[in-house]
C-alpha positions in Angstrom: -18.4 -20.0 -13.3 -18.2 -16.1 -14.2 -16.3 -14.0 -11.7 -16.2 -10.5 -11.7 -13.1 -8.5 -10.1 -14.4 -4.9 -9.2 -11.8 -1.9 -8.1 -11.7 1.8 -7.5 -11.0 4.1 -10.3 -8.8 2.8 -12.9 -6.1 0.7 -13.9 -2.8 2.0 -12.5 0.7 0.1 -10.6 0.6 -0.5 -7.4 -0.5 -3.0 -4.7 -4.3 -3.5 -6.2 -2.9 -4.4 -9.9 -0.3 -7.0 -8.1 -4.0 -8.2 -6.5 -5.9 -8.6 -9.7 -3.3 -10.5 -11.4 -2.7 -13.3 -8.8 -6.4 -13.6 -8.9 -6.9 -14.3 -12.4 -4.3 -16.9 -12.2 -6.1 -18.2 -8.7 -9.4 -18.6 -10.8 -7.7 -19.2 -14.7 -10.2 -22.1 -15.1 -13.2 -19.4 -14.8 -14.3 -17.2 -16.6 -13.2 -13.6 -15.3 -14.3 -10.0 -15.9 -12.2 -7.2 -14.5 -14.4 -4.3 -14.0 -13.3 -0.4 -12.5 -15.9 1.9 -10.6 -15.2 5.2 -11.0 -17.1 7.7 -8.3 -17.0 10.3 -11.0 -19.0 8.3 -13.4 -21.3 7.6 -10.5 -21.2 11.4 -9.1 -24.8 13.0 -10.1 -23.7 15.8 -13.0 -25.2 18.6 -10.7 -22.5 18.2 -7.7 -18.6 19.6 -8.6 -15.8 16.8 -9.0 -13.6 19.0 -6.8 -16.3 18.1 -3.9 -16.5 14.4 -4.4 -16.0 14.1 -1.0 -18.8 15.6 0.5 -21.2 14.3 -2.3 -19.7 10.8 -1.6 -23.3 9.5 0.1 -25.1 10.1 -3.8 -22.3 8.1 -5.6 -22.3 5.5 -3.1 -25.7 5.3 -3.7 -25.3 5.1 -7.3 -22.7 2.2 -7.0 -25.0 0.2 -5.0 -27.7 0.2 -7.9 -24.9 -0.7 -10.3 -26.4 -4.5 -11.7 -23.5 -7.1 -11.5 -26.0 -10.1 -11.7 -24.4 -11.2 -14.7 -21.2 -12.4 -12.6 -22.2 -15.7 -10.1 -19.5 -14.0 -8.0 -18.0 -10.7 -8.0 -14.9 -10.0 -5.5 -14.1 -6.0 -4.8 -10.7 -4.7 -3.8 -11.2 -1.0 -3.0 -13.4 1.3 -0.4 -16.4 1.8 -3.2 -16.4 -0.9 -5.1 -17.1 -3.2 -1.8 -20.7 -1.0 -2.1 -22.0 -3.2 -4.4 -24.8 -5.5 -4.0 -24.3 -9.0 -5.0 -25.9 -12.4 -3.6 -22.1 -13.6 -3.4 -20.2 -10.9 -2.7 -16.4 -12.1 -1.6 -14.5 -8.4 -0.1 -11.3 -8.3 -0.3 -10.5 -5.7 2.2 -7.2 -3.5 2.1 -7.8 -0.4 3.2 -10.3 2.8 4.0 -10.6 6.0 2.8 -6.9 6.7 4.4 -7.3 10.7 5.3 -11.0 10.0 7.1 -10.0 7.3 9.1 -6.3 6.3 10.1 -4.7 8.7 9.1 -7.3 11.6 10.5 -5.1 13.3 13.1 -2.6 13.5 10.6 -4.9 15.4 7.6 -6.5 17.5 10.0 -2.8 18.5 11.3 -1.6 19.7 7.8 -4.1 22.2 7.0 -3.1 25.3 8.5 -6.0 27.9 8.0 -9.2 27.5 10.3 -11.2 27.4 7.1 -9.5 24.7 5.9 -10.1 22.3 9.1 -13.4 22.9 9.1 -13.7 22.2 5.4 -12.4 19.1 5.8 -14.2 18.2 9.2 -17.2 18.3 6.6 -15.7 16.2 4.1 -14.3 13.6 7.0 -18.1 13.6 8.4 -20.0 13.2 4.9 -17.7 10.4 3.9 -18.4 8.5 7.4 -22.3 8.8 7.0 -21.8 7.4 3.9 -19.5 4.5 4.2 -22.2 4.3 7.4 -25.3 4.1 5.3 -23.4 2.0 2.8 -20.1 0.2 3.6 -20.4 -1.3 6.4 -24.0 -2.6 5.7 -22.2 -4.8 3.0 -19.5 -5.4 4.9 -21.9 -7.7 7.0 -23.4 -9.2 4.1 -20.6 -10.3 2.7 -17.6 -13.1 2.7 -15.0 -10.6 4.1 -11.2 -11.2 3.8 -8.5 -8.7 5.1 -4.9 -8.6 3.6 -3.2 -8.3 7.2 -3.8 -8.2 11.1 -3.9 -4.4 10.9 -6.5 -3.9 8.6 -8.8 -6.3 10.3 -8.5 -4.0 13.4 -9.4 -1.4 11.5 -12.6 -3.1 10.7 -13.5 -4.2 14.2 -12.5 -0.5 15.3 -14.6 1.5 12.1 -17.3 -1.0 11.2 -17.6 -3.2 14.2 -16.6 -6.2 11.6 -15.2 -9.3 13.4 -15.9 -12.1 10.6 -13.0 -12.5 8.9 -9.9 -13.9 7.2 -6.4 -12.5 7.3 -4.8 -13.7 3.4 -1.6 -11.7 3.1 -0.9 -10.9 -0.5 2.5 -11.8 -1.9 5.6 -9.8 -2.5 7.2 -9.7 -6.0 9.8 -12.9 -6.7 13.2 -11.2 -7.8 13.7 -14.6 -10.3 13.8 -13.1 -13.8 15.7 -10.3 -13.6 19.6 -9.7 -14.0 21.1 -6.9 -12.1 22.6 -4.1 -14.2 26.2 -4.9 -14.3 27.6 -1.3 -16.6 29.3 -0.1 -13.7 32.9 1.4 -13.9 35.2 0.4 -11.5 34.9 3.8 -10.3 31.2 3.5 -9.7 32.3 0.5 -7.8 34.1 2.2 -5.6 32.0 5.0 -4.8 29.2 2.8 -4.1 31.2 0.9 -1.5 32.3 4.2 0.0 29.1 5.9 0.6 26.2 3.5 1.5 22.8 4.3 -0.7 19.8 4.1 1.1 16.4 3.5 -1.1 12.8 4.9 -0.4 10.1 3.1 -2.9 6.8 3.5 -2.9 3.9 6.0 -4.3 5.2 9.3 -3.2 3.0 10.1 -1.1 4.6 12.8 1.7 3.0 11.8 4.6 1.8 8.2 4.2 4.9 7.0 3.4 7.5 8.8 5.6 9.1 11.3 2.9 9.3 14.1 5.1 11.3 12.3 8.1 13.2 10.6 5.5 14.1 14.4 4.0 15.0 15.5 7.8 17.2 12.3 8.5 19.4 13.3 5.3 20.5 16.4 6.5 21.6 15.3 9.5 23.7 12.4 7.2 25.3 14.1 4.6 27.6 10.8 4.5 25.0 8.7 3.3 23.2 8.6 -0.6 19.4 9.1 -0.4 17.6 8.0 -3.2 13.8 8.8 -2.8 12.1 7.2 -6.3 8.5 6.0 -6.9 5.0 7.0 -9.4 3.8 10.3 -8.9 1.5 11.5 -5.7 0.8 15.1 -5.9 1.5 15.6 -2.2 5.1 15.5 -3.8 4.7 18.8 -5.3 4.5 20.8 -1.4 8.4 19.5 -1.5 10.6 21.8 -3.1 12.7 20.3 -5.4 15.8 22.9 -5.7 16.3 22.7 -2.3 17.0 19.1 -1.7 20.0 18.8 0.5 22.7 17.5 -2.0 22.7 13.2 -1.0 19.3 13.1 -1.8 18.3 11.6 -5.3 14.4 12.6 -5.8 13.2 10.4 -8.9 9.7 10.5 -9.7 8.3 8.5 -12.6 6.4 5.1 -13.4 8.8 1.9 -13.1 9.4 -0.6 -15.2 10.0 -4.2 -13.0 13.6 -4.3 -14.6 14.1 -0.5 -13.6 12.7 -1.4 -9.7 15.0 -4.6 -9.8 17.8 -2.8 -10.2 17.4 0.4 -7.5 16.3 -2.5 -5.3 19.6 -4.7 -6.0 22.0 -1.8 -5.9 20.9 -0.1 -2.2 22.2 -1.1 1.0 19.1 -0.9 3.0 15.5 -0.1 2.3 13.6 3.0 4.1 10.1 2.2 5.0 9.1 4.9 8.0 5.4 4.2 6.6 2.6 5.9 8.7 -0.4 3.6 9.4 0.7 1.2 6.4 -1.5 -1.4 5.5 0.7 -4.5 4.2 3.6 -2.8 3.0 4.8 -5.3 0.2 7.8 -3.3 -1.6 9.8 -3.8 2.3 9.5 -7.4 1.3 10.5 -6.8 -1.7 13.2 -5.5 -0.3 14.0 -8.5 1.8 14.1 -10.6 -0.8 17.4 -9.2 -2.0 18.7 -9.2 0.9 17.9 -5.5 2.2 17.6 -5.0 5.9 14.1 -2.6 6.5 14.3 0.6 8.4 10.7 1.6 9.8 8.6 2.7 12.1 6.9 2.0 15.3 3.6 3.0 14.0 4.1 1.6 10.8 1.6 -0.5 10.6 2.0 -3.6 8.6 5.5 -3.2 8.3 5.7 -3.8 12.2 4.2 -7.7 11.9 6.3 -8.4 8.8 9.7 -7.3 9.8 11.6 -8.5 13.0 13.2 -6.4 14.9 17.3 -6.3 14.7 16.9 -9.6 12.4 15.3 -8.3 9.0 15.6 -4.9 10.1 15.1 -2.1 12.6 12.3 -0.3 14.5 12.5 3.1 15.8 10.8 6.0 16.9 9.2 8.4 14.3 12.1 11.0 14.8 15.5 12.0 12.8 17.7 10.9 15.8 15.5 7.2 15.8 15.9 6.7 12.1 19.7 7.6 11.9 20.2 4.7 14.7 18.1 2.3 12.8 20.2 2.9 9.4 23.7 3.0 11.3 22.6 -0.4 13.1 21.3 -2.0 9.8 24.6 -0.3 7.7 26.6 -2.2 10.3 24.9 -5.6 10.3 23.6 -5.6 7.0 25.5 -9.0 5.7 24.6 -10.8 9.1 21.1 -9.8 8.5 21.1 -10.9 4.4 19.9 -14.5 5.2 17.2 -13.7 7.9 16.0 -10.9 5.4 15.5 -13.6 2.6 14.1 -16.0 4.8 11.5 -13.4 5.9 10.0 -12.4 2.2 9.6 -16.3 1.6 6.9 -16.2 3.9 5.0 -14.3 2.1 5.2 -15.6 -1.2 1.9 -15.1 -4.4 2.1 -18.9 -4.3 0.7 -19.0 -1.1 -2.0 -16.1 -1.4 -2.8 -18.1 -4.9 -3.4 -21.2 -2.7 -5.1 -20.0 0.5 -7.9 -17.5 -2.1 -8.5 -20.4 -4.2 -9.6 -22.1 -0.8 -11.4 -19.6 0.6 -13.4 -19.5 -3.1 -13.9 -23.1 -3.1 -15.1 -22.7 0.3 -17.9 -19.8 -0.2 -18.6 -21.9 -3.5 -19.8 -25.1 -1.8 -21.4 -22.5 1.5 -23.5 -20.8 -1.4 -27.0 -22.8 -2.0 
């Protein structure tokens, strides 16, 4: 059997790589293609790149003609490639276009100039009458499977989808790795005396809470802030030189050792996510140990974390996350066990075992 695994764009770390690779291991006795869609190879030549957006009806088009016939299956993982005609389509669903749907309040908040909330009240629309034309006709044609409750709501809310199957992906197992152990007894020290809090993620401003997190530190001057993850250029409205002095701002691509050992060496793990889909690297976190400070409206992170067990909720403000990190500071080695507990739940093992299922399943459905 040939399987063809279609994303967005191309190959970069993150949560959709993590995806593809516990798939090919799912379906190792198949034969498996890993294909990328890129909507600027799709875009006609005559429409700008910088308008994508707004052109995003033509390429959608385009990637709806593409012929995947030579796959007997083909399973997508991102907003254009689930476009794609195929007799047995399988979606993976994780998220939509964030700034058009969930997060839309939020976008249209952060442009300041008239012009520039109408421009992208046009781009909001354009990409909705697409995905309308498009998306969500697929959607309904399709095998559809969500990676968490949040998402699927999404879908029922957006596309009026209620066929579905919740498969949470896994988070990352810390066995492998030996924690970095060249520290002076002096490092030692100053590590026990001033607890380090750890942000992780694509740096995304917004979507992931940097600007709270950036608020909270000034109001702790007590406490280390280390803010590290790949580039997102909404990290370049932040300016750099005048970080308050406890905050560590490292920006660059991570090697697994490298996120082992920030992971291993914090106290807690800050994850005031906005609208998050799954929110893996808070498990992660959990794994070692690390109680999770997020959220109310942090989306996935809410049904994977229990409150004042594996960590704590509070209220998007400075005053709610300060409580949340003082609580978690304070009960951090009561919580240790529950935390571990927690990220065994959602283990690859068990996303290998329940997608191999669901393929088998669509397999034997298919005449």
């Amino acid at each position: 059997m040939k399987i063809g695994v279609i994303a967005d764009g191309k190959e970069q770390e993150g949560g959709t790589k993590e995806v593809i690779n516990h798939i090919k291991r799912t379906l190792q006795n198949s034969e498996i293609g890993i294909e990328y869609v890129s909507e600027e190879s799709y875009l006609p030549k005559v429409f700008p790149i910088k308008w994508k957006d707004m052109f995003r009806f033509f390429y959608l088009r385009n990637i709806s003609n593409i012929d995947f016939s030579r796959y007997d299956t083909v399973i997508t993982l991102q907003p254009d490639s689930h476009c794609i005609k195929h007799k047995n389509h399988i979606v993976y669903f994780q998220h939509h276009k964030k700034q058009y749907y969930d997060l839309f309040w939020q976008s249209l908040k952060l442009k300041k100039k008239l012009r520039k909330k109408i421009m992208f009240l046009a781009l909001a629309g354009a990409a909705r009458i697409a995905d309308r034309f498009y998306l969500t006709p697929n959607l309904k044609k399709s095998s559809v499977v969500v990676n968490s409750p949040v998402v699927g709501n999404r879908l029922r809310k957006y596309n009026k989808i209620t066929d579905f199957l919740v498969i949470y992906p896994g988070c990352d197992s810390v066995k492998g790795y030996t924690q970095n152990n060249e520290m002076t007894t002096d490092t030692v020290e100053e590590k026990n005396a001033i607890p380090t809090l750890l942000a992780f993620s694509r740096l995304n401003v917004i979507q992931k809470g940097i600007d709270i997190i950036l608020q909270t530190a000034l109001t702790m001057p007590h406490y280390k802030f280390i803010i590290a993850g790949p580039y997102d250029s909404t990290i370049d409205d932040i300016d750099r030189k005048s970080l308050p002095d406890n905050v560590n701002l490292i920006v660059k691509e991570f090697s697994a050792q490298e996120k082992f050992d920030l992971f291993s060496n914090c106290d807690l793990f800050l994850a005031p996510y906005l609208e998050e889909d799954f929110g893996i690297t808070p498990l992660e976190a959990n794994a070692l140990g690390k109680p999770v400070v997020y959220c109310d409206d942090s989306g996935g992170v809410v049904y994977t974390q229990k409150h004042l067990e594996t960590g704590f909720m509070c209220k998007r403000t400075t005053a709610g996350l300060a409580n949340g990190i003082e609580y978690c500071i304070k009960n951090r080695e009561g919580m240790r066990m529950a935390c571990i507990s927690n990220s065994a739940e959602y283990s690859w093992d068990k996303f290998e075992k329940r997608f191999k299922e669901y393929i088998d399943k669509t397999k034997t459905a298919v005449p």
